[in-house]
mmCIF entry with sequence, helices, sheets and N, C-alpha, C, O atoms, coordinates in Angstrom:
data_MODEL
# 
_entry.id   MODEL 
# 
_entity.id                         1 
_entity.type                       polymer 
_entity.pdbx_number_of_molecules   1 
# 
_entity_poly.entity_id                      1 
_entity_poly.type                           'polypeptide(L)' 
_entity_poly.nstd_linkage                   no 
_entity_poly.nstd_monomer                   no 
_entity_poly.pdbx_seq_one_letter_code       
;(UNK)(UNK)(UNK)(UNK)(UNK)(UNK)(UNK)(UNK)(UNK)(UNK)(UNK)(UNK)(UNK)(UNK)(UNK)(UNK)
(UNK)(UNK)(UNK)(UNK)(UNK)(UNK)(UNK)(UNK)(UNK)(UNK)(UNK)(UNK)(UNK)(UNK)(UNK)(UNK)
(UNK)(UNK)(UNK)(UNK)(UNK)(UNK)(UNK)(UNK)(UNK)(UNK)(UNK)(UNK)(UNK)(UNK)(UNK)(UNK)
(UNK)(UNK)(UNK)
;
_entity_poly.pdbx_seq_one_letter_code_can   XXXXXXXXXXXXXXXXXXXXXXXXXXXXXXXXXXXXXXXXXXXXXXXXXXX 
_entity_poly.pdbx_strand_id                 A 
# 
loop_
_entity_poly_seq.entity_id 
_entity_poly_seq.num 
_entity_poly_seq.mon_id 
_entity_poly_seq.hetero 
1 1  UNK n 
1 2  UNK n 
1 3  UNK n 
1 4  UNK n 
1 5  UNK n 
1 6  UNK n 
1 7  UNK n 
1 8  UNK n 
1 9  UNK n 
1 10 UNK n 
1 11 UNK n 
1 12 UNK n 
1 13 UNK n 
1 14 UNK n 
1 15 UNK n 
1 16 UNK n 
1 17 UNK n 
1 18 UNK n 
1 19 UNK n 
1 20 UNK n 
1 21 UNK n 
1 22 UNK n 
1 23 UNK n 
1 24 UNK n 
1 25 UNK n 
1 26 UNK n 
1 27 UNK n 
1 28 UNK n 
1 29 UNK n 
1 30 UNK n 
1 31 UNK n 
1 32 UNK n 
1 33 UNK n 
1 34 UNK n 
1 35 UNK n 
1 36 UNK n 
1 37 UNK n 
1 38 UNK n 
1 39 UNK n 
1 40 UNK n 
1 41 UNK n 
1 42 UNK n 
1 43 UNK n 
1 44 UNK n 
1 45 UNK n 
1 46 UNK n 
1 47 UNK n 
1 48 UNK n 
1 49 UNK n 
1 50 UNK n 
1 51 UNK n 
# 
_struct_asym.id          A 
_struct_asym.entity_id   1 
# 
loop_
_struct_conf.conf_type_id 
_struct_conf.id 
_struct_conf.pdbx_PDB_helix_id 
_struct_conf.beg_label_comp_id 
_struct_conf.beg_label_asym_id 
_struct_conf.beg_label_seq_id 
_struct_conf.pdbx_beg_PDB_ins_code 
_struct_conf.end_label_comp_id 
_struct_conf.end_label_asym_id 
_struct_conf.end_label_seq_id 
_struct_conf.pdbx_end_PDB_ins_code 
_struct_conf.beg_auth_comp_id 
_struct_conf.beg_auth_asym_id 
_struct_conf.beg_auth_seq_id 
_struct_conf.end_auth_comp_id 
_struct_conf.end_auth_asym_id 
_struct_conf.end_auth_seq_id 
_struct_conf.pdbx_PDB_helix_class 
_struct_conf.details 
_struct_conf.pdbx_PDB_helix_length 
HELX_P HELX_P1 AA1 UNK A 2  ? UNK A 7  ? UNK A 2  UNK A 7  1 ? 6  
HELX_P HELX_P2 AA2 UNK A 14 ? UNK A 24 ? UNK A 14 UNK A 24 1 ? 11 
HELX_P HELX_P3 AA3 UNK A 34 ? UNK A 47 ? UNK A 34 UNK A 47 1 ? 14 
# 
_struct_conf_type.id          HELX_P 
_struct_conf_type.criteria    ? 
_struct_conf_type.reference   ? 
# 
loop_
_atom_site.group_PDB 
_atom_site.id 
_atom_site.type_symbol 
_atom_site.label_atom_id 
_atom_site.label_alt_id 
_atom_site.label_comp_id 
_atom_site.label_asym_id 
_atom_site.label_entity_id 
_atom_site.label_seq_id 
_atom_site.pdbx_PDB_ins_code 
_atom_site.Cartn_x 
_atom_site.Cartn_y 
_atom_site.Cartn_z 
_atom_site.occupancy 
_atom_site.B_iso_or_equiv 
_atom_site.pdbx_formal_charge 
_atom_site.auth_seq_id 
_atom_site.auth_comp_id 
_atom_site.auth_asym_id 
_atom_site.auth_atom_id 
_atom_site.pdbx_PDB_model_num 
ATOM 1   N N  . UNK A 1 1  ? -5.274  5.428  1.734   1.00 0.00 ? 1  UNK A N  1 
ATOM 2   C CA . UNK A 1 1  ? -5.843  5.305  0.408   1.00 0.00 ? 1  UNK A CA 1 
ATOM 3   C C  . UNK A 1 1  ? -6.150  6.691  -0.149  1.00 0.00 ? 1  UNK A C  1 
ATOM 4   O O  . UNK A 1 1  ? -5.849  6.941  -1.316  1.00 0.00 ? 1  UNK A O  1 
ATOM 5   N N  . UNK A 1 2  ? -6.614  7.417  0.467   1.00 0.00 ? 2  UNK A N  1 
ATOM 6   C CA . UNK A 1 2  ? -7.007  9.210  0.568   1.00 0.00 ? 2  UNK A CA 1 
ATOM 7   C C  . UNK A 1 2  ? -5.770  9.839  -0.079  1.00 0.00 ? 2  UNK A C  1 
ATOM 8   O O  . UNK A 1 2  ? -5.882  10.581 -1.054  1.00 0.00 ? 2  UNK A O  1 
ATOM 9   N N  . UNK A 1 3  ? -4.690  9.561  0.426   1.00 0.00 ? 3  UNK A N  1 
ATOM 10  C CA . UNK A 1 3  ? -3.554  10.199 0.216   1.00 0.00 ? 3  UNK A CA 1 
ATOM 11  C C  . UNK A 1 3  ? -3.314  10.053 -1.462  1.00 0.00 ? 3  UNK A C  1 
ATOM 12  O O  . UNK A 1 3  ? -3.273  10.961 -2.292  1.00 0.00 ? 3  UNK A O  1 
ATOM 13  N N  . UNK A 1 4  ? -3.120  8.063  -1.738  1.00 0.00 ? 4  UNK A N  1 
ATOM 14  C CA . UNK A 1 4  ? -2.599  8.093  -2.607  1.00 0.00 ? 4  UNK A CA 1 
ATOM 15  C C  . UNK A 1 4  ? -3.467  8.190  -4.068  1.00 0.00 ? 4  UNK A C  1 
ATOM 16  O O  . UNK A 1 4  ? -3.064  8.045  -5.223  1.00 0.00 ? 4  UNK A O  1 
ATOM 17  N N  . UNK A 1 5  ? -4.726  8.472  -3.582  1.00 0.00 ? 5  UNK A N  1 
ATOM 18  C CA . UNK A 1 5  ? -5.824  8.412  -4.779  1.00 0.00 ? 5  UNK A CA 1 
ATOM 19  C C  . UNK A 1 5  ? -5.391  10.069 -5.473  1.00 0.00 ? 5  UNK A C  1 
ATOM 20  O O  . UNK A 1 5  ? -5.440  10.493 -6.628  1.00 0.00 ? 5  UNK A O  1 
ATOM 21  N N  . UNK A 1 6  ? -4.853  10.882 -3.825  1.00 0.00 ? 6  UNK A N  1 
ATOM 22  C CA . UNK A 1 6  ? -4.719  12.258 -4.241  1.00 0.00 ? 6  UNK A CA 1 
ATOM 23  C C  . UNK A 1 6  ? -3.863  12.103 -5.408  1.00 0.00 ? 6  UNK A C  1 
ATOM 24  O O  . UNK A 1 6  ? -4.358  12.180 -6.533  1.00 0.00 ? 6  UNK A O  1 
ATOM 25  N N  . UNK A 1 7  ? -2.643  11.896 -5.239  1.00 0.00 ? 7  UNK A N  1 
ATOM 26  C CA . UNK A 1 7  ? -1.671  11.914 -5.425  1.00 0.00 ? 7  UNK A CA 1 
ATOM 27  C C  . UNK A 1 7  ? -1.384  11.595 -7.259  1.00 0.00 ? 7  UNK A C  1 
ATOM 28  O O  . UNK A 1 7  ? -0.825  12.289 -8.109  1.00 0.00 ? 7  UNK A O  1 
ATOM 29  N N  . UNK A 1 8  ? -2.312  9.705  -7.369  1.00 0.00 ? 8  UNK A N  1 
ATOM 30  C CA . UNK A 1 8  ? -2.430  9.027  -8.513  1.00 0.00 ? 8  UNK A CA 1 
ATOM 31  C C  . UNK A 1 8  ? -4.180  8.880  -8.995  1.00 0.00 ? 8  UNK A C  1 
ATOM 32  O O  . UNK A 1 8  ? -4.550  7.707  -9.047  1.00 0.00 ? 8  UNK A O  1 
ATOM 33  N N  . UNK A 1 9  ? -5.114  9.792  -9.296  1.00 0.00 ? 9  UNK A N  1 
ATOM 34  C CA . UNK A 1 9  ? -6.170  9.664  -9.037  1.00 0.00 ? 9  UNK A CA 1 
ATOM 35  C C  . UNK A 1 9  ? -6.566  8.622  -10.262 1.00 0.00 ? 9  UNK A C  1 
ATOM 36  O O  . UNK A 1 9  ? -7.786  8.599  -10.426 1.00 0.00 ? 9  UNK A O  1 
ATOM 37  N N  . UNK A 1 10 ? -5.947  7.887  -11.026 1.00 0.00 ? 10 UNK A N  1 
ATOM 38  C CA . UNK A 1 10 ? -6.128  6.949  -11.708 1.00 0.00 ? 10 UNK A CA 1 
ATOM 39  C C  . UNK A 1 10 ? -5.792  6.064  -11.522 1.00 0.00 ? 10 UNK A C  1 
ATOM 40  O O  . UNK A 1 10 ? -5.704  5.275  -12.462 1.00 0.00 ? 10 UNK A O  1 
ATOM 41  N N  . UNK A 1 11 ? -5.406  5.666  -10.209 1.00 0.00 ? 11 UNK A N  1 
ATOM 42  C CA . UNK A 1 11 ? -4.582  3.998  -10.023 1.00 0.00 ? 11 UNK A CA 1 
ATOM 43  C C  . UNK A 1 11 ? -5.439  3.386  -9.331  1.00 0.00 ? 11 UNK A C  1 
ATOM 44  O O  . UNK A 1 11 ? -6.109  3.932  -8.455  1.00 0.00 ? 11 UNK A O  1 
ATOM 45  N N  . UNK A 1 12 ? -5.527  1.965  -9.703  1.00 0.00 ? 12 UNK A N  1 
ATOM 46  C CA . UNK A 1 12 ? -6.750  1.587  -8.770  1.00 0.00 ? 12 UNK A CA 1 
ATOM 47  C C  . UNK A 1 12 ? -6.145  1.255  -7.899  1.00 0.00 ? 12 UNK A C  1 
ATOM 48  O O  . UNK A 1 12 ? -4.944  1.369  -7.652  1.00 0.00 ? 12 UNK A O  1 
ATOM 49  N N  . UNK A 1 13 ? -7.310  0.621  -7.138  1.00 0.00 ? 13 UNK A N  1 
ATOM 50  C CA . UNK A 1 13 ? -6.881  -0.265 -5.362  1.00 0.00 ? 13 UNK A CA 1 
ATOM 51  C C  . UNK A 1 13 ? -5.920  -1.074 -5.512  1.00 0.00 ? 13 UNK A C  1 
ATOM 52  O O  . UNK A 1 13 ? -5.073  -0.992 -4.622  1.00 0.00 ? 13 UNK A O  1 
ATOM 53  N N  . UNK A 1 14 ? -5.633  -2.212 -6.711  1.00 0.00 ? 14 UNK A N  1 
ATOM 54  C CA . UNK A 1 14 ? -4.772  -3.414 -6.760  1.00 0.00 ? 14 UNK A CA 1 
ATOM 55  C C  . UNK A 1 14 ? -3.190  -2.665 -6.905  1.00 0.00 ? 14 UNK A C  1 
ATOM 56  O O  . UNK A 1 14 ? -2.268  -2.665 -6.089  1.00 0.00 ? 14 UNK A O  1 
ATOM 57  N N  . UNK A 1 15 ? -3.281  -1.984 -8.397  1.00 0.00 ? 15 UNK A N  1 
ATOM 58  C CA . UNK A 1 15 ? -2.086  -0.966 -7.756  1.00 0.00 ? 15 UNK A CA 1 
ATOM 59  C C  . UNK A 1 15 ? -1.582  -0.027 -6.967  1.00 0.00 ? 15 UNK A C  1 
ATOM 60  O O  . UNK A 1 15 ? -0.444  0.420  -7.111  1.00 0.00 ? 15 UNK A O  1 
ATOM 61  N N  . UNK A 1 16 ? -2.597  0.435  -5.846  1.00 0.00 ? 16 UNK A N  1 
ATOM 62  C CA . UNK A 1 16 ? -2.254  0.939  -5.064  1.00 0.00 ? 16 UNK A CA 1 
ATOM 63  C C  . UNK A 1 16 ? -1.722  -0.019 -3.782  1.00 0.00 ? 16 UNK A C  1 
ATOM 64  O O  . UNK A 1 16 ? -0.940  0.471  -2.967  1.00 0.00 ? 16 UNK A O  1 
ATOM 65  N N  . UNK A 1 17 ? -2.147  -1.286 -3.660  1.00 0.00 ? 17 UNK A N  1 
ATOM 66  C CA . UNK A 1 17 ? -2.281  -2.273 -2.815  1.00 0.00 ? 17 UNK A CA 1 
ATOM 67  C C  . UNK A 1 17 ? -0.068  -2.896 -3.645  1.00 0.00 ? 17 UNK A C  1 
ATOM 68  O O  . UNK A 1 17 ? 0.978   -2.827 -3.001  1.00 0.00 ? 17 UNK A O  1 
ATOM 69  N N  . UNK A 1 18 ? -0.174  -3.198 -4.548  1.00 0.00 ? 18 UNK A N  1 
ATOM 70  C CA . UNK A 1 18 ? 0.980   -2.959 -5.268  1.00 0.00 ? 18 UNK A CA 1 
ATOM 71  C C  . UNK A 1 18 ? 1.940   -1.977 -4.805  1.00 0.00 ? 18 UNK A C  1 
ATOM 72  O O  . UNK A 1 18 ? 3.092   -2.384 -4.648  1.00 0.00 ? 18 UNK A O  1 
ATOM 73  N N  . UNK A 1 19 ? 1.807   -1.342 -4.675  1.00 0.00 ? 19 UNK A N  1 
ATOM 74  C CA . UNK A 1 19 ? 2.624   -0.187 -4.327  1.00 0.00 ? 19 UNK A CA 1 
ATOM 75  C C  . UNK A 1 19 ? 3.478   -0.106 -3.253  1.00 0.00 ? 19 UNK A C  1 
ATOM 76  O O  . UNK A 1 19 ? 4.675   0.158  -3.140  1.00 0.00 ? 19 UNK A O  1 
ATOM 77  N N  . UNK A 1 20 ? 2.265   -0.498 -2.207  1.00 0.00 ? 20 UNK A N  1 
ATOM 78  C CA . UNK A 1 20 ? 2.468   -0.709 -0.769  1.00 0.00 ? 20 UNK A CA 1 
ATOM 79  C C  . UNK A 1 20 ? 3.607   -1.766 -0.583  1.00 0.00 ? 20 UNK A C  1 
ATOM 80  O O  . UNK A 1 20 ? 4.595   -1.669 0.145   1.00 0.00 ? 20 UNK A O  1 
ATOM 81  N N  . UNK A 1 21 ? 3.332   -2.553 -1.211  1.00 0.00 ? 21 UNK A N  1 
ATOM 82  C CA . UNK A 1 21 ? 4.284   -3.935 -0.833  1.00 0.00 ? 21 UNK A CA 1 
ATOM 83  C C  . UNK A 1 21 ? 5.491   -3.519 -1.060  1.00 0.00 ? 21 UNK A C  1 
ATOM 84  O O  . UNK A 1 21 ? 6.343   -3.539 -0.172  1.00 0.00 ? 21 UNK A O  1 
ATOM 85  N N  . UNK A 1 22 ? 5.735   -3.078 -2.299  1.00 0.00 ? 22 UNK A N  1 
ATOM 86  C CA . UNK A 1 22 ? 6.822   -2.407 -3.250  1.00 0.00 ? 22 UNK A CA 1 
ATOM 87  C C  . UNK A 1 22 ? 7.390   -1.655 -1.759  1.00 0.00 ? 22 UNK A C  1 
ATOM 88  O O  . UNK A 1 22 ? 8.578   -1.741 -1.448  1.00 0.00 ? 22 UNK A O  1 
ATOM 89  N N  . UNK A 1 23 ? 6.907   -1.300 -1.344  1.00 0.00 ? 23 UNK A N  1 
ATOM 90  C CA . UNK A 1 23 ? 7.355   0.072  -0.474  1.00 0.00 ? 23 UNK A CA 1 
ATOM 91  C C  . UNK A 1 23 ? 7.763   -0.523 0.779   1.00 0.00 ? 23 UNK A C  1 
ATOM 92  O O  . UNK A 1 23 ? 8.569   0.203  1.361   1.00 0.00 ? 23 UNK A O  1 
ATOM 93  N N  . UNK A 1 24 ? 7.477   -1.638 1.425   1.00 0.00 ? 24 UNK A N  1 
ATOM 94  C CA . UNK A 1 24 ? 7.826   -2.578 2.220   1.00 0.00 ? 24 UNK A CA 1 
ATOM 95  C C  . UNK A 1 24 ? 9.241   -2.978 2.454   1.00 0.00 ? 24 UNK A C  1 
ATOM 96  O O  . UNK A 1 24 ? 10.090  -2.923 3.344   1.00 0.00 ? 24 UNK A O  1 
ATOM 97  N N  . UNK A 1 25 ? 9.039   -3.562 0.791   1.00 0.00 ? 25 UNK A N  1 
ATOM 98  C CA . UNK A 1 25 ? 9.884   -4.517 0.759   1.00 0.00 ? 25 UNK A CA 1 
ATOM 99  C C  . UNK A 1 25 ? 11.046  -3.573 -0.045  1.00 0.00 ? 25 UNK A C  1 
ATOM 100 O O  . UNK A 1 25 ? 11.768  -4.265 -0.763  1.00 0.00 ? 25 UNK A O  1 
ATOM 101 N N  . UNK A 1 26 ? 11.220  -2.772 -0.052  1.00 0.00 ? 26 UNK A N  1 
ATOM 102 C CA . UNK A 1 26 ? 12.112  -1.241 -0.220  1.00 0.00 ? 26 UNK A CA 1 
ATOM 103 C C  . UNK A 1 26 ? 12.914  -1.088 0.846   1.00 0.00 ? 26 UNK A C  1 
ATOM 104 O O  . UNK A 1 26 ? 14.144  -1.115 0.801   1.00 0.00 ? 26 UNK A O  1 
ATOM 105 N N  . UNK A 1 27 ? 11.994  -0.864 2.181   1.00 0.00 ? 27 UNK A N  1 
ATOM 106 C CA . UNK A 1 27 ? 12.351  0.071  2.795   1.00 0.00 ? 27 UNK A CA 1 
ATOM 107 C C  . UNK A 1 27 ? 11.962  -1.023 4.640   1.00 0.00 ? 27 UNK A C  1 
ATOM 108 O O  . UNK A 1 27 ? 11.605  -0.687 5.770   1.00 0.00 ? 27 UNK A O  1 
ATOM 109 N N  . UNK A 1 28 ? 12.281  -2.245 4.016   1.00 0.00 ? 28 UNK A N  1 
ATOM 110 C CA . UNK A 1 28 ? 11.532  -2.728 5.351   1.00 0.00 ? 28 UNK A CA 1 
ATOM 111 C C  . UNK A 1 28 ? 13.062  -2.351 6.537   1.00 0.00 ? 28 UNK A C  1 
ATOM 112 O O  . UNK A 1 28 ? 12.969  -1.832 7.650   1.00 0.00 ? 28 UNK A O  1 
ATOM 113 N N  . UNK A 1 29 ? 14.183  -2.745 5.940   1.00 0.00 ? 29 UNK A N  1 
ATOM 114 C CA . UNK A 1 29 ? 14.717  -2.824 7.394   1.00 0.00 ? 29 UNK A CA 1 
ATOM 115 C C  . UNK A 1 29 ? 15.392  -1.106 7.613   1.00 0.00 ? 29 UNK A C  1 
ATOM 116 O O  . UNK A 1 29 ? 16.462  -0.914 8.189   1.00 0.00 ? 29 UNK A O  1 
ATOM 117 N N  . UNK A 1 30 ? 14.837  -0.376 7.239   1.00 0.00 ? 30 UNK A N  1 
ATOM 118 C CA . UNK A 1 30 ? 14.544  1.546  7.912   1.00 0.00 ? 30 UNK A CA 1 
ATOM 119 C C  . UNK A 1 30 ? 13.873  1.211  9.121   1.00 0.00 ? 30 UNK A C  1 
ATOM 120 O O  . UNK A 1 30 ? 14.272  1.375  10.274  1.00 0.00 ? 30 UNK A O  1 
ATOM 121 N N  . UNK A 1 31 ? 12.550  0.605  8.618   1.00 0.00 ? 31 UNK A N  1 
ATOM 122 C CA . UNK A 1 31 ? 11.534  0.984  9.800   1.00 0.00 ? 31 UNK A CA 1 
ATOM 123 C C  . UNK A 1 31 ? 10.593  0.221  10.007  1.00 0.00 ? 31 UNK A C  1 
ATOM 124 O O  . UNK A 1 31 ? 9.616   0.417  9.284   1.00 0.00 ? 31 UNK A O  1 
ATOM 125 N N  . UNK A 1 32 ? 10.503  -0.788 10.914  1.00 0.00 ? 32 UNK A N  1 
ATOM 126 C CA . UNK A 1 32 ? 9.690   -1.721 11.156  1.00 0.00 ? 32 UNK A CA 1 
ATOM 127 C C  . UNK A 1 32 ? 8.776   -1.746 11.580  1.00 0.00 ? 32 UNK A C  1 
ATOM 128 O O  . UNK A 1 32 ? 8.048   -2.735 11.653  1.00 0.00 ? 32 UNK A O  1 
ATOM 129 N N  . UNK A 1 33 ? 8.434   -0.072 12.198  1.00 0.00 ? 33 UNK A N  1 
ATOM 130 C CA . UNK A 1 33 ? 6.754   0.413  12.578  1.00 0.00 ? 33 UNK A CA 1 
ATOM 131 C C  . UNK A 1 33 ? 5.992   0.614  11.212  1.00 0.00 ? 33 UNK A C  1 
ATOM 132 O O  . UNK A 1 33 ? 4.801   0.404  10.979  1.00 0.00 ? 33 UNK A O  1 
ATOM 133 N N  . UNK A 1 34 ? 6.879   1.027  10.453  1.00 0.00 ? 34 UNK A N  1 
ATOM 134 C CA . UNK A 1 34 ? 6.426   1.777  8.966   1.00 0.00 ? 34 UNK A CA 1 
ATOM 135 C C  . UNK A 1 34 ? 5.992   0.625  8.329   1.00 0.00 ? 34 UNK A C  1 
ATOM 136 O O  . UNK A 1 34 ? 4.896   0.591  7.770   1.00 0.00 ? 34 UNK A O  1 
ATOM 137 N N  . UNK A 1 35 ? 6.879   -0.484 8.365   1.00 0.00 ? 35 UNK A N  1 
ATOM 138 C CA . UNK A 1 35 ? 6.743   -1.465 7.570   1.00 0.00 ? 35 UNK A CA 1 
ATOM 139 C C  . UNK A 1 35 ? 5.397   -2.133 7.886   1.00 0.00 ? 35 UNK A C  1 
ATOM 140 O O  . UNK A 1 35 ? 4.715   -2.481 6.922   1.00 0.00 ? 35 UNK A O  1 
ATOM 141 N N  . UNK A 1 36 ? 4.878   -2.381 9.295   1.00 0.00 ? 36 UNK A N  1 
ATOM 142 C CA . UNK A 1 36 ? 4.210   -3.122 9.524   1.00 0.00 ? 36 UNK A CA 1 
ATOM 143 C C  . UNK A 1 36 ? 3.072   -2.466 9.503   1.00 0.00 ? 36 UNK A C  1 
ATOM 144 O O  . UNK A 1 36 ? 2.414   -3.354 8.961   1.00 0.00 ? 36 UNK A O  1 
ATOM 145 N N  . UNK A 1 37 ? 2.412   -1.719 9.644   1.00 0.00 ? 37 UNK A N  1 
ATOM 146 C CA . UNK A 1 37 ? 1.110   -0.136 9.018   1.00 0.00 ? 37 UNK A CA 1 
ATOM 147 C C  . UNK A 1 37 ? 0.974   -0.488 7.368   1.00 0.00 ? 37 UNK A C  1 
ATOM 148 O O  . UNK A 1 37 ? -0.121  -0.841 6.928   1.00 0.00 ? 37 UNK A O  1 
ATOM 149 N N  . UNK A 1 38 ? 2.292   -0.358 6.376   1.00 0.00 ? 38 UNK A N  1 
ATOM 150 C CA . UNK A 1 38 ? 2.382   -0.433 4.760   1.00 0.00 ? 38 UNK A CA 1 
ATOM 151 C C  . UNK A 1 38 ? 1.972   -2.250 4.911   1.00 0.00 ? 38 UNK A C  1 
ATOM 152 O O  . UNK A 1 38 ? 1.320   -2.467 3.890   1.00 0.00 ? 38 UNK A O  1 
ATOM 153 N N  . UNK A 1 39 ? 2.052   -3.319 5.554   1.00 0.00 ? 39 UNK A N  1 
ATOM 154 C CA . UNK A 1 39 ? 2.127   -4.337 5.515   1.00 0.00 ? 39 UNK A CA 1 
ATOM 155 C C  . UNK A 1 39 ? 0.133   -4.460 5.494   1.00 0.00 ? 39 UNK A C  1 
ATOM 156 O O  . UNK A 1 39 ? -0.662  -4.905 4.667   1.00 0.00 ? 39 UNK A O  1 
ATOM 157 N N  . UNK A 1 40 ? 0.018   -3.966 6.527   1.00 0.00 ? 40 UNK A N  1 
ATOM 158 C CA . UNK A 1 40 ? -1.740  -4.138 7.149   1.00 0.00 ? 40 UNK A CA 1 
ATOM 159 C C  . UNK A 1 40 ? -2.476  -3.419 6.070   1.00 0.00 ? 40 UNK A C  1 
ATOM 160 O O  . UNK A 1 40 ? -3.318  -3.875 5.296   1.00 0.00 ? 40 UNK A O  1 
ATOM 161 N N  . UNK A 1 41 ? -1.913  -1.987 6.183   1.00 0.00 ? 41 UNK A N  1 
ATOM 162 C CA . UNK A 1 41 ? -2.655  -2.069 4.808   1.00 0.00 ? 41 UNK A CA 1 
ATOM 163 C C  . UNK A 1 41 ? -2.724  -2.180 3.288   1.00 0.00 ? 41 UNK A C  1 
ATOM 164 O O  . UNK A 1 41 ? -3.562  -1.543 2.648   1.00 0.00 ? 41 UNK A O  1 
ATOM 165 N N  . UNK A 1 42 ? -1.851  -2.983 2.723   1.00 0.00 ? 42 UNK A N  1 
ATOM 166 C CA . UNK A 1 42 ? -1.647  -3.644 1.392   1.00 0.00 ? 42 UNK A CA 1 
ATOM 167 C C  . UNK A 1 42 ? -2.793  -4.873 1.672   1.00 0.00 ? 42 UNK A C  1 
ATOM 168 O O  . UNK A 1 42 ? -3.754  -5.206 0.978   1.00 0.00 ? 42 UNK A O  1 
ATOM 169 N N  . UNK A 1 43 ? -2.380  -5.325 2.760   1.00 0.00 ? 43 UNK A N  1 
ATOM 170 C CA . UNK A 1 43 ? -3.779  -6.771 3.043   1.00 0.00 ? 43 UNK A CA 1 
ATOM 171 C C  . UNK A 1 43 ? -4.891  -6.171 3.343   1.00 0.00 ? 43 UNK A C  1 
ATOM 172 O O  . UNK A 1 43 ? -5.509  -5.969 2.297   1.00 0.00 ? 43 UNK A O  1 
ATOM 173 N N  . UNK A 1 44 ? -5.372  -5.842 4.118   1.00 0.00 ? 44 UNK A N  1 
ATOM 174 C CA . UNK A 1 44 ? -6.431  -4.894 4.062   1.00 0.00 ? 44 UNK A CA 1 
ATOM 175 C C  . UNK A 1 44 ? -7.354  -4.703 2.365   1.00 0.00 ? 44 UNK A C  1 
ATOM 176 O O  . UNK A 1 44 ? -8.380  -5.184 1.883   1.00 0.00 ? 44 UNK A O  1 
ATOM 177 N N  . UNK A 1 45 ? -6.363  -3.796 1.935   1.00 0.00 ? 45 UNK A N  1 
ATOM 178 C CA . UNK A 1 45 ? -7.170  -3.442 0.440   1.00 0.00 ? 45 UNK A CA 1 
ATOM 179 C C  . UNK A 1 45 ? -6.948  -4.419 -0.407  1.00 0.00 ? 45 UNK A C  1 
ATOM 180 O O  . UNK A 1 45 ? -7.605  -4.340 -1.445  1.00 0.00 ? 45 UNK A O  1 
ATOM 181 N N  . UNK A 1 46 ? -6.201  -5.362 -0.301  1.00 0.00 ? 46 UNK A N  1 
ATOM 182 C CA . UNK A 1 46 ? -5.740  -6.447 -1.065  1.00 0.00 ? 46 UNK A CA 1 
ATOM 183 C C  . UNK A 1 46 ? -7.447  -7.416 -1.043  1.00 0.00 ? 46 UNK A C  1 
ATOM 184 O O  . UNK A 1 46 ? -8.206  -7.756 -1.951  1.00 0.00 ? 46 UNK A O  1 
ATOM 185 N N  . UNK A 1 47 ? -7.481  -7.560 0.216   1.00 0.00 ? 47 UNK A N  1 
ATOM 186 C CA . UNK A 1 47 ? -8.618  -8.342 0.912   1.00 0.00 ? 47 UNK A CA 1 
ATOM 187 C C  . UNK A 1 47 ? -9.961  -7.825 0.185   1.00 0.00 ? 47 UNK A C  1 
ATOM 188 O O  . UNK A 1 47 ? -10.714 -8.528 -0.490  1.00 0.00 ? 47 UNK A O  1 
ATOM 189 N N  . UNK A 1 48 ? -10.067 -6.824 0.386   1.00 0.00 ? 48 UNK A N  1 
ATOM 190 C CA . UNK A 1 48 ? -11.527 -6.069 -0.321  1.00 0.00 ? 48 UNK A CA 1 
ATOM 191 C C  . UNK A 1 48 ? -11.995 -6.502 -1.599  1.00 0.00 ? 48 UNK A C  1 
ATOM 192 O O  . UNK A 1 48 ? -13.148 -6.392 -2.016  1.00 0.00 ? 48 UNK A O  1 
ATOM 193 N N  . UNK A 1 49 ? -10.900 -7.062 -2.261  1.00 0.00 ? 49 UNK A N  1 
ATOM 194 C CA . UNK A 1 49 ? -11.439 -7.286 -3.500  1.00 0.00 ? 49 UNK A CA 1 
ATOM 195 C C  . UNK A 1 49 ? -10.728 -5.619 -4.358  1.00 0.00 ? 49 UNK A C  1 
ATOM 196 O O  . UNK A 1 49 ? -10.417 -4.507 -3.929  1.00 0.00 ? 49 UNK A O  1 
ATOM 197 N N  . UNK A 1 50 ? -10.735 -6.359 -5.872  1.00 0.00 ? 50 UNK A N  1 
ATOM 198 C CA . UNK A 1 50 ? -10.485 -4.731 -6.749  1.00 0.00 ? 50 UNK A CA 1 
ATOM 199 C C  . UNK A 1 50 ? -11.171 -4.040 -7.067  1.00 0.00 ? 50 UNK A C  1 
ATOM 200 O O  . UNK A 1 50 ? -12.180 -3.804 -6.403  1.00 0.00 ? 50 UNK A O  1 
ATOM 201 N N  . UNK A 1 51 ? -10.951 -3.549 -7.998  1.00 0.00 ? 51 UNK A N  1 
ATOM 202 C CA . UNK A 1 51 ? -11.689 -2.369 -8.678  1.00 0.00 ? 51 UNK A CA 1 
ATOM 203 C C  . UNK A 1 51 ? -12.236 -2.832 -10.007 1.00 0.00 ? 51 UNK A C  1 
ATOM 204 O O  . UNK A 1 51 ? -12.864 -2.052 -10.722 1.00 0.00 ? 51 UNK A O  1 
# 
């Protein structure tokens, strides 16, 4: 989340949680360690509730 707040310091959690999935479902069959880390945490912040 650190990273991408750097990065987009105006996007909230839901689109950052957005993002993630996006990035998943991109790039799932590259890397299925990657995928499943971008997977946990899209639910994760998804879970928290928004902004």
């Amino acid at each position: 989340m650190k990273a991408a707040r750097k990065e987009h310091p105006k996007a909230s959690k839901k689109d950052i949680a957005r993002a993630a999935f996006f990035s998943i479902i991109a790039h799932a069959d590259e890397d299925l360690g990657k995928s499943k880390n971008l997977q946990a945490f899209a639910l994760a912040e998804r879970t928290q509730g928004s902004e």
